[in-house]
C-alpha positions in Angstrom: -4.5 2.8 -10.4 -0.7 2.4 -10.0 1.3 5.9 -10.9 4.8 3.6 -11.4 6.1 0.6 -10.2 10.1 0.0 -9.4 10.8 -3.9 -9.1 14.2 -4.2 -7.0 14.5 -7.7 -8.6 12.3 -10.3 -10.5 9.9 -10.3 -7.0 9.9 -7.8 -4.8 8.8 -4.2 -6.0 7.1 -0.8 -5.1 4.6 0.9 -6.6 2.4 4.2 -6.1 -1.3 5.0 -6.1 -2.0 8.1 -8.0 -5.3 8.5 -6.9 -6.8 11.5 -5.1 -8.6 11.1 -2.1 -11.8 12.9 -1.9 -12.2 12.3 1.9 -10.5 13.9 5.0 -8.8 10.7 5.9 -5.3 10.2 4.3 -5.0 6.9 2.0 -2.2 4.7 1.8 -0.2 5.6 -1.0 2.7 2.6 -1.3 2.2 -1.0 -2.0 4.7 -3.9 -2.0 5.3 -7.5 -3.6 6.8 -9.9 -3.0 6.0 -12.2 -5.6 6.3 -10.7 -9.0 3.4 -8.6 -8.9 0.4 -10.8 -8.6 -0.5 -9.6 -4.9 0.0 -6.4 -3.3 0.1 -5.1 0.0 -0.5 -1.9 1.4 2.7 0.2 3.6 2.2 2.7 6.1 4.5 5.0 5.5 3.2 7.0 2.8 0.0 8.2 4.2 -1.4 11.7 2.3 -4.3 12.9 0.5 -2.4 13.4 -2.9 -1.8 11.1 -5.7 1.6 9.6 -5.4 3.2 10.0 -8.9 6.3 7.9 -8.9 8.4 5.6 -6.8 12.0 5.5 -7.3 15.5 4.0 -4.9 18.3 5.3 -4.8 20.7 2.4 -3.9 19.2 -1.1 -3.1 17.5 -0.1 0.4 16.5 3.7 0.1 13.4 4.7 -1.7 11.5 7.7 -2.5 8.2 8.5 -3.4 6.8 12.1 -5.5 3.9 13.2 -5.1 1.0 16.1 -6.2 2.1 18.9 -4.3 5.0 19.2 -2.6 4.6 15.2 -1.4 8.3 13.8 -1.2 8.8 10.3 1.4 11.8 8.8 1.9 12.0 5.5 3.7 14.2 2.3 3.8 13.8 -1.0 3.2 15.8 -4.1 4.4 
């Protein structure tokens, strides 16, 4: 399940997992589309045990995920 999804424009967007993970393996956290939404793909740079709550950007390039706990990312995108 997603916890929010940020579209930058009609098709490329963000979104978060908010599921916990039960194992001792982080999950990946952050998915990306390009195409509106219909497929998905997972990024590598939000890998934690705790739900990811919300994905947000500040400016068109730097984005931030919140997380249970004290979970913050910050990454960039081009």
């Amino acid at each position: 399940g997603f916890g929010s999804i940020w579209m930058i424009d009609t098709k490329e967007g963000y979104a978060t997992v908010n599921t916990l993970n039960v194992d001792d393996n982080p999950q990946t956290k952050l998915y990306h589309t390009l195409d509106g939404g219909y497929n998905w793909s997972p990024m590598d740079i939000v890998n934690t045990r705790q739900p990811m709550i919300k994905v947000f950007f500040r400016g068109p390039y730097l984005g931030y995920t919140v997380g249970g706990g004290s979970d913050v990312f910050k990454f960039s995108v081009n």
